[in-house]
C-alpha positions in Angstrom: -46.1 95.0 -5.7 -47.7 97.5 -8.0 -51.3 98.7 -9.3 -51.1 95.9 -12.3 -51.2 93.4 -9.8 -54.0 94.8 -7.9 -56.0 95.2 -10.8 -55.4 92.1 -12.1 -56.6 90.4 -8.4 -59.7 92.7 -9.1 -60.6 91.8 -12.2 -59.7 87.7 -11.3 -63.0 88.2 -8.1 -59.8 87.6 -5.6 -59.8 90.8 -3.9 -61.2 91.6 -0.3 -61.9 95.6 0.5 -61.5 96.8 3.5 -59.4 96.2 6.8 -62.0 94.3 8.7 -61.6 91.8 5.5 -57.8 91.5 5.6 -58.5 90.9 9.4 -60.7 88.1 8.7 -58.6 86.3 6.2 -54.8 87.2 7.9 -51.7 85.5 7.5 -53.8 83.5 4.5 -53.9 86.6 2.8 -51.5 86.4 -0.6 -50.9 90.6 0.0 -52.2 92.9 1.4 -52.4 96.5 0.0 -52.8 100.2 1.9 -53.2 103.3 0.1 -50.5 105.5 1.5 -53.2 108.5 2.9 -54.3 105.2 5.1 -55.6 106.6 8.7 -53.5 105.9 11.5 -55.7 103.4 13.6 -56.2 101.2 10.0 -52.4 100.6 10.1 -52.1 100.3 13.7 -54.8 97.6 13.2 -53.2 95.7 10.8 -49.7 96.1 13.1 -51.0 94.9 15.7 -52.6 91.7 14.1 -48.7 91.5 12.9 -49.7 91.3 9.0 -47.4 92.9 6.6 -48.4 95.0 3.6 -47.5 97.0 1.0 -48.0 100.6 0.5 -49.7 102.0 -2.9 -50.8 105.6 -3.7 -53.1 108.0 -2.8 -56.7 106.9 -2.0 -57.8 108.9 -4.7 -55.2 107.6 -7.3 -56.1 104.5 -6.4 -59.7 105.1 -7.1 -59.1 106.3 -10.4 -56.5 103.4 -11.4 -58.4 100.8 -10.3 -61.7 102.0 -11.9 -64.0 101.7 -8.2 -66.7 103.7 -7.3 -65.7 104.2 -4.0 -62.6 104.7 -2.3 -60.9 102.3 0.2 -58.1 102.1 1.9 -56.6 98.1 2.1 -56.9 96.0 -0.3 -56.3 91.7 0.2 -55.3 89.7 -2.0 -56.3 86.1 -1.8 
């Protein structure tokens, strides 16, 4: 999966920020997205609730790429 996508899903109103989101909707969720400087306990999280995902770039980059205001670290697409 790649940025394009992500930004696209943004842009469309069908992405969720934030792991307790991804938690909510789980297996439902089309993708889900981490940045790659995700924090240890986030991905154990999402392990553990046995949901796969994809991993993106930086935090930061992400930031920047997908035009936000605020960083975040998983992404669901629904």
């Amino acid at each position: 999966m790649s940025v394009k996508e992500l930004k696209d899903g943004i842009e469309a109103g069908k992405v969720l920020f934030g792991v307790k989101q991804a938690l909510k909707v789980g297996a439902k969720a089309k993708n889900i997205f981490i940045a790659k400087d995700t924090r240890d306990d986030t991905v154990e999280k999402l392990e553990k609730a046995e949901l796969a995902f994809d991993v993106l770039k930086s935090k930061e980059e992400l930031t920047k790429e997908l035009n936000l205001d605020f960083e975040c670290e998983v992404f669901c697409l629904k």
